[in-house]
PyMOL Python script that loads the backbone (N, CA, C, O; Angstrom):
from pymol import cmd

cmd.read_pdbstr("""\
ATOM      1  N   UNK A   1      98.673  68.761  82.501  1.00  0.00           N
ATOM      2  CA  UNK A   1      97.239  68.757  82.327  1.00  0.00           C
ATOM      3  C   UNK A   1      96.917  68.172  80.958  1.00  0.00           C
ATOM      4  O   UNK A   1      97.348  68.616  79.893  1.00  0.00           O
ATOM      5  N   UNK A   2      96.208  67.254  81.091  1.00  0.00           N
ATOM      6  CA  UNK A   2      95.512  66.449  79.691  1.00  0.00           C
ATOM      7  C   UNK A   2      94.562  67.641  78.710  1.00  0.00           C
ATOM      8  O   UNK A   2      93.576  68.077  79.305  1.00  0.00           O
ATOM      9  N   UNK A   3      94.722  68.021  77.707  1.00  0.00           N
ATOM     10  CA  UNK A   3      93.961  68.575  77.142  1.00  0.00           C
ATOM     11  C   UNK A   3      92.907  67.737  76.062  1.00  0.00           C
ATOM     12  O   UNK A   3      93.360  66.769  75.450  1.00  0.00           O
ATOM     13  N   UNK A   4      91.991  68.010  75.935  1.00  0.00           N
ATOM     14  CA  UNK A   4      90.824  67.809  74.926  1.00  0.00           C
ATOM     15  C   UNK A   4      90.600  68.494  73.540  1.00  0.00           C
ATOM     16  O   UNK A   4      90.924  69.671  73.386  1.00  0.00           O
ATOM     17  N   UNK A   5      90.100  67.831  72.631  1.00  0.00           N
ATOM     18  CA  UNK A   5      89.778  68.403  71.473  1.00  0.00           C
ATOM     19  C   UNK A   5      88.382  68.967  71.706  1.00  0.00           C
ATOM     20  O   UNK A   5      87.611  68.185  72.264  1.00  0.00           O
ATOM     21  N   UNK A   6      87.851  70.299  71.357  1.00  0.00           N
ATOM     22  CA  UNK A   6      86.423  70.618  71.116  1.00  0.00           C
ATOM     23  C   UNK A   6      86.466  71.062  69.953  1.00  0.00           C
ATOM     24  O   UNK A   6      87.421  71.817  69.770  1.00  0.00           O
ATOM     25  N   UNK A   7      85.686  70.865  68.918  1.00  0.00           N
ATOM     26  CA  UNK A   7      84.891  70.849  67.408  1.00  0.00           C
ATOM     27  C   UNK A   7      86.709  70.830  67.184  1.00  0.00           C
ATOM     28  O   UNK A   7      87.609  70.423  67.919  1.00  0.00           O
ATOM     29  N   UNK A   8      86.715  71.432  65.907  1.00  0.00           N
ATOM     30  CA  UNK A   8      87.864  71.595  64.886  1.00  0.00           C
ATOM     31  C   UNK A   8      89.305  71.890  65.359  1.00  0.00           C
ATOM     32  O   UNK A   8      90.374  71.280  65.329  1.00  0.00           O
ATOM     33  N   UNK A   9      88.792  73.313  65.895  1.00  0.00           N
ATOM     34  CA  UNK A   9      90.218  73.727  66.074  1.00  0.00           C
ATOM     35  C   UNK A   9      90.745  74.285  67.605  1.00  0.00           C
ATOM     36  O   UNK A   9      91.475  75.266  67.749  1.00  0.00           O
ATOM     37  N   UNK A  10      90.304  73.591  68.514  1.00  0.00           N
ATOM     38  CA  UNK A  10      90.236  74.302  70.076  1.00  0.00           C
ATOM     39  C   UNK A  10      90.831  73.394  70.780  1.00  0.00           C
ATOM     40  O   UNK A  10      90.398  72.295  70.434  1.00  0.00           O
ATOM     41  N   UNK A  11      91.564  73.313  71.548  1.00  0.00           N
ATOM     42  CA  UNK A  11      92.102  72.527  72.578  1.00  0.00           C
ATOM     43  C   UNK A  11      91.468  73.262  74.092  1.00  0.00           C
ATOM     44  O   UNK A  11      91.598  74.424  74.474  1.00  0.00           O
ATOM     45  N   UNK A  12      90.904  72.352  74.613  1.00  0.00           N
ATOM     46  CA  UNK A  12      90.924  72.959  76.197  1.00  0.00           C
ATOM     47  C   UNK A  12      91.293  72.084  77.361  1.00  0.00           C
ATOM     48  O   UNK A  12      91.301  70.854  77.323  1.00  0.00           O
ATOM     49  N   UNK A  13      91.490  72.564  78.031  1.00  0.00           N
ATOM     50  CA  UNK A  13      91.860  71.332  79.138  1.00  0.00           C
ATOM     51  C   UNK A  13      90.559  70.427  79.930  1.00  0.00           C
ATOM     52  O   UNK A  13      89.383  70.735  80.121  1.00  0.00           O
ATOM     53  N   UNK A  14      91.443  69.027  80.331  1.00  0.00           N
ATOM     54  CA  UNK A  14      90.320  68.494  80.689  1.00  0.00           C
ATOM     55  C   UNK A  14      89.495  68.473  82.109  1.00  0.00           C
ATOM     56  O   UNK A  14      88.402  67.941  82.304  1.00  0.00           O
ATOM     57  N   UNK A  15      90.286  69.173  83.025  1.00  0.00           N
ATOM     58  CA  UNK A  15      89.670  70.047  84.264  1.00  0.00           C
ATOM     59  C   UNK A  15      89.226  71.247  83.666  1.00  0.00           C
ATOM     60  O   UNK A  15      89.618  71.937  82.725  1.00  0.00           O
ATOM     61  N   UNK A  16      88.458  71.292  84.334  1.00  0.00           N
ATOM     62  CA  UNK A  16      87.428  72.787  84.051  1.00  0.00           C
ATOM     63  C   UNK A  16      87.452  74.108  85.814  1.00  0.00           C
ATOM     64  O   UNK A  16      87.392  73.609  86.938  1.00  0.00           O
ATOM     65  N   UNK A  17      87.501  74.918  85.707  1.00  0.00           N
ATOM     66  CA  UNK A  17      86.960  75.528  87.035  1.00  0.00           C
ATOM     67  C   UNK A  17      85.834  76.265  86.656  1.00  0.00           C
ATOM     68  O   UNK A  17      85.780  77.073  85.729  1.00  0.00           O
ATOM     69  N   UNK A  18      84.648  75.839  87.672  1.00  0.00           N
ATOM     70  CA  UNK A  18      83.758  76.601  87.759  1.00  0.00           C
ATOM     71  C   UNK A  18      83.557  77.870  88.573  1.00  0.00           C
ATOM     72  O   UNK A  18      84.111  78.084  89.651  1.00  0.00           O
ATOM     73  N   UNK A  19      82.569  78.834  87.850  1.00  0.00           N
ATOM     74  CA  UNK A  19      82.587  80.051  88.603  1.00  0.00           C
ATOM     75  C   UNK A  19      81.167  80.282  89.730  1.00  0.00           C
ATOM     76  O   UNK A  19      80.849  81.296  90.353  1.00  0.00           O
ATOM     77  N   UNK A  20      80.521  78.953  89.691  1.00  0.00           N
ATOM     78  CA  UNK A  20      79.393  79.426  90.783  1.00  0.00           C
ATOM     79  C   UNK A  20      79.730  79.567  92.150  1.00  0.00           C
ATOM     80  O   UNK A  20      78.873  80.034  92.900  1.00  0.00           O
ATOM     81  N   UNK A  21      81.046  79.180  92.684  1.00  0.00           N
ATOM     82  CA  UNK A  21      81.159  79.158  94.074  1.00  0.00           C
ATOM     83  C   UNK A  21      81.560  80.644  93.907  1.00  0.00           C
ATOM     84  O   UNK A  21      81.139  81.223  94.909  1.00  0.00           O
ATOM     85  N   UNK A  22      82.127  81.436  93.165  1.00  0.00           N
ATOM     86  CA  UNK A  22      82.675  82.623  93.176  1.00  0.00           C
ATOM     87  C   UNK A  22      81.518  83.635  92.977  1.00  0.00           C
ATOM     88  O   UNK A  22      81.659  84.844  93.156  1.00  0.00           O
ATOM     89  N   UNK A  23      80.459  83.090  92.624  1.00  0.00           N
ATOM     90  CA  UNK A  23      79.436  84.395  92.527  1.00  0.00           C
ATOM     91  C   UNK A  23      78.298  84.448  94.252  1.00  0.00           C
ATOM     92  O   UNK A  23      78.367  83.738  95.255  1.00  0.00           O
ATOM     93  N   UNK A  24      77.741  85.146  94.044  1.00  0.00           N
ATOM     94  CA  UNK A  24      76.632  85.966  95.028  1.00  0.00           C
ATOM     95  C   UNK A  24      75.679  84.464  95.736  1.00  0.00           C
ATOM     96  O   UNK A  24      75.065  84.473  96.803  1.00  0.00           O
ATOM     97  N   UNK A  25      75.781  83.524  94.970  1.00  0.00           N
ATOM     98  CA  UNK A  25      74.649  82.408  94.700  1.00  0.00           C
ATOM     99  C   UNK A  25      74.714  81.651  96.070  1.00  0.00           C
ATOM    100  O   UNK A  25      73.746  81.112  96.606  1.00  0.00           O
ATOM    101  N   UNK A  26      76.082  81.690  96.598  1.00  0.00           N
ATOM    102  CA  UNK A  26      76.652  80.732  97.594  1.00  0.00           C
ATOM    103  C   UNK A  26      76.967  81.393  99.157  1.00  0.00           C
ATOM    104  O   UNK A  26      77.960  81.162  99.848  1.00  0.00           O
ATOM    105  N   UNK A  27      76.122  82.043  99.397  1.00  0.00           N
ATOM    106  CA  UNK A  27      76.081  83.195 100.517  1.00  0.00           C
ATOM    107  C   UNK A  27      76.556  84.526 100.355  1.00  0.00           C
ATOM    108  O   UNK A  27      76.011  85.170  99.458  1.00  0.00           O
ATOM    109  N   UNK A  28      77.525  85.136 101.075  1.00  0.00           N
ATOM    110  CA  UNK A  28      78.220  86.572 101.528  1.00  0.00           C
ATOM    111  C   UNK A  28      79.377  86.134 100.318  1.00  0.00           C
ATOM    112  O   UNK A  28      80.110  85.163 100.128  1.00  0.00           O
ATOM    113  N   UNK A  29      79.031  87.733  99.463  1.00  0.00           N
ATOM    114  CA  UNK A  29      79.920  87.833  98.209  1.00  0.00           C
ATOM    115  C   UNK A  29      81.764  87.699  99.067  1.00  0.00           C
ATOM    116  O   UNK A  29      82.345  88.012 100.105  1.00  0.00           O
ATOM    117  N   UNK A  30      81.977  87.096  97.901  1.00  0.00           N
ATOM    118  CA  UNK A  30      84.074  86.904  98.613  1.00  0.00           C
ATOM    119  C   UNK A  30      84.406  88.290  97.656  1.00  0.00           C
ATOM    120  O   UNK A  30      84.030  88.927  96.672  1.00  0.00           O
ATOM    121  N   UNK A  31      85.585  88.222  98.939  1.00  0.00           N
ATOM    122  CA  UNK A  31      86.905  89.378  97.889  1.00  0.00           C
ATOM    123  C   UNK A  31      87.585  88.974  96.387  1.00  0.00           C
ATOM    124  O   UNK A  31      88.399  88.152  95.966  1.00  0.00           O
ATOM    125  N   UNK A  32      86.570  90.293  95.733  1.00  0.00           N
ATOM    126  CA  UNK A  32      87.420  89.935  94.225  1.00  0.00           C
ATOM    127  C   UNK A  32      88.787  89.450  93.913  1.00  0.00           C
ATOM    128  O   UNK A  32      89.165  88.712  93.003  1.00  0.00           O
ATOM    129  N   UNK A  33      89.560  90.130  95.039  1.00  0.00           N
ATOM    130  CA  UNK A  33      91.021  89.748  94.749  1.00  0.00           C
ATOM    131  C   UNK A  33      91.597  88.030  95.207  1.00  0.00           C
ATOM    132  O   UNK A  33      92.570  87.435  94.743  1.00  0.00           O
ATOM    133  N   UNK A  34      90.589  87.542  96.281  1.00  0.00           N
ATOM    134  CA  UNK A  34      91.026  86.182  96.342  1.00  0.00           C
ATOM    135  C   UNK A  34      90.430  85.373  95.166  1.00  0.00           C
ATOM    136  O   UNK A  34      91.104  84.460  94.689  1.00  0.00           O
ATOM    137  N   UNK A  35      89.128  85.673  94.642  1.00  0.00           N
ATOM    138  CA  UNK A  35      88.875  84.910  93.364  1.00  0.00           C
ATOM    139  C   UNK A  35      90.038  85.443  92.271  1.00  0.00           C
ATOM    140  O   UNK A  35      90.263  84.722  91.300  1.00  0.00           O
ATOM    141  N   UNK A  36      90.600  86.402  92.391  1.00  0.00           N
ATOM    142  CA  UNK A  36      91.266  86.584  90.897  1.00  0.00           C
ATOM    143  C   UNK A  36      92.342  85.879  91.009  1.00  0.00           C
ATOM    144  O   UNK A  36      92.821  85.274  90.050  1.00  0.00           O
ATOM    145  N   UNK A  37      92.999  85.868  92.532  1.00  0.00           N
ATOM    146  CA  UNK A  37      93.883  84.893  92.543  1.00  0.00           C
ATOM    147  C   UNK A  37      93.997  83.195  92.401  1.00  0.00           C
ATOM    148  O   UNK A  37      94.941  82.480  92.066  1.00  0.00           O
ATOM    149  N   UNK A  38      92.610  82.886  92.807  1.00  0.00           N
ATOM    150  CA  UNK A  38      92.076  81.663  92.355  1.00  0.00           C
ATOM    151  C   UNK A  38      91.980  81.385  90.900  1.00  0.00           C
ATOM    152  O   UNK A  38      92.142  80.192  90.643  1.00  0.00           O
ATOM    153  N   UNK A  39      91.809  81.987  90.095  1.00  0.00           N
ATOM    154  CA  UNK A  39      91.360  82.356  88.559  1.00  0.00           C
ATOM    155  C   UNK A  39      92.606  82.414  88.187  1.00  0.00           C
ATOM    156  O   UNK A  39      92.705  81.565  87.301  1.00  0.00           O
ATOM    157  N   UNK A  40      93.956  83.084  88.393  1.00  0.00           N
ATOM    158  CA  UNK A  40      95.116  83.124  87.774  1.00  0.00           C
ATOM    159  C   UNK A  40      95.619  81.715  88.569  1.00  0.00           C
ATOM    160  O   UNK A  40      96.220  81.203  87.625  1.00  0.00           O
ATOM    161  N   UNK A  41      95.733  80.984  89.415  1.00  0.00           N
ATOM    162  CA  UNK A  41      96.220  79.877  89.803  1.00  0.00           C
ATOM    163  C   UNK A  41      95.889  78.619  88.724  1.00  0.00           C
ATOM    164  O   UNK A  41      96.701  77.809  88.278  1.00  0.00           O
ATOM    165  N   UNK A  42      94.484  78.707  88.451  1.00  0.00           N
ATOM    166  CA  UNK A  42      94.326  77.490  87.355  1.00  0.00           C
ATOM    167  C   UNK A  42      94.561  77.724  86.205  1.00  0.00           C
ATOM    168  O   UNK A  42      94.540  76.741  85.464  1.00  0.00           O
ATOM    169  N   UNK A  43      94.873  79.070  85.582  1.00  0.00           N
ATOM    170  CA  UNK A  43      95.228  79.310  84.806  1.00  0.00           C
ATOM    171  C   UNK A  43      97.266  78.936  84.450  1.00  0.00           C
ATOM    172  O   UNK A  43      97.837  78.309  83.558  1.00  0.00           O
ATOM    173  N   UNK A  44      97.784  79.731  85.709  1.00  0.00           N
ATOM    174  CA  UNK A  44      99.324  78.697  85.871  1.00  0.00           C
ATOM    175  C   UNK A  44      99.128  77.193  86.000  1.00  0.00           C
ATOM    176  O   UNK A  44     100.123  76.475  85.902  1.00  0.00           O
ATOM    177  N   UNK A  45      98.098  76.731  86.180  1.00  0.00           N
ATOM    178  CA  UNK A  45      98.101  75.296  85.967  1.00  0.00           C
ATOM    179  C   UNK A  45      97.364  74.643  84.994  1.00  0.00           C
ATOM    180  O   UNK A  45      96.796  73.558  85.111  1.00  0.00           O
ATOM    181  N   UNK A  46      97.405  75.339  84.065  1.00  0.00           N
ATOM    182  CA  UNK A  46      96.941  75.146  82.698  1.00  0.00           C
ATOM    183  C   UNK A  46      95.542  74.629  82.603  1.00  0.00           C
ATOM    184  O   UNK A  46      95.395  73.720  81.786  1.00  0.00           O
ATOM    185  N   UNK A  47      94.770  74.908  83.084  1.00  0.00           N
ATOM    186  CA  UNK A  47      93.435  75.047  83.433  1.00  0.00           C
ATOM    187  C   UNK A  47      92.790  76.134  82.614  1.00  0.00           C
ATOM    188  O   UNK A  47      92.369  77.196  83.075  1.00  0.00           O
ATOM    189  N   UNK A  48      92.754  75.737  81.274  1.00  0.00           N
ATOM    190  CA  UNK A  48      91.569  76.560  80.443  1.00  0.00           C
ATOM    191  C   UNK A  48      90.172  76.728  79.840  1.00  0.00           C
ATOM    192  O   UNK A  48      89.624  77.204  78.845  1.00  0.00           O
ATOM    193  N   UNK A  49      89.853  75.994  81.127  1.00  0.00           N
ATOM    194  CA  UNK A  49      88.191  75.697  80.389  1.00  0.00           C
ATOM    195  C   UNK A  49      87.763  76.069  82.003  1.00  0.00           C
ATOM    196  O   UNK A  49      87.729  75.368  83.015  1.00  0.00           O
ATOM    197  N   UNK A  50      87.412  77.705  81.724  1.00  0.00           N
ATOM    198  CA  UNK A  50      86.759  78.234  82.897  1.00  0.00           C
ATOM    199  C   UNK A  50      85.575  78.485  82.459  1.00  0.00           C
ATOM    200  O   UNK A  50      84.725  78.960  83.212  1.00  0.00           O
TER     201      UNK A  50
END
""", "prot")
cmd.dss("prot")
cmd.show_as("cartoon", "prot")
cmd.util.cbc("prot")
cmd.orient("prot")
């Protein structure tokens, strides 16, 4: 994963995951536990700009 510079001292990566598909916004709330597993997956894939 390509990481980015933000201001001084931050590296984040340059994929991002967003959290609107995971909230209330997008119909019938999902199981916390498949988002957390979604959430720790991009995180093993070095995906830090959630």
């Amino acid at each position: 994963m390509q990481l980015r510079k933000l201001g001084n001292d931050i590296q984040i990566s340059a994929v991002g995951l967003g959290y609107t598909g995971l909230s209330h916004a997008f119909g019938v709330p999902r199981e916390k536990s498949k988002d957390a597993r979604k959430i720790q997956a991009a995180y093993d894939n070095r995906v830090y700009f959630l």
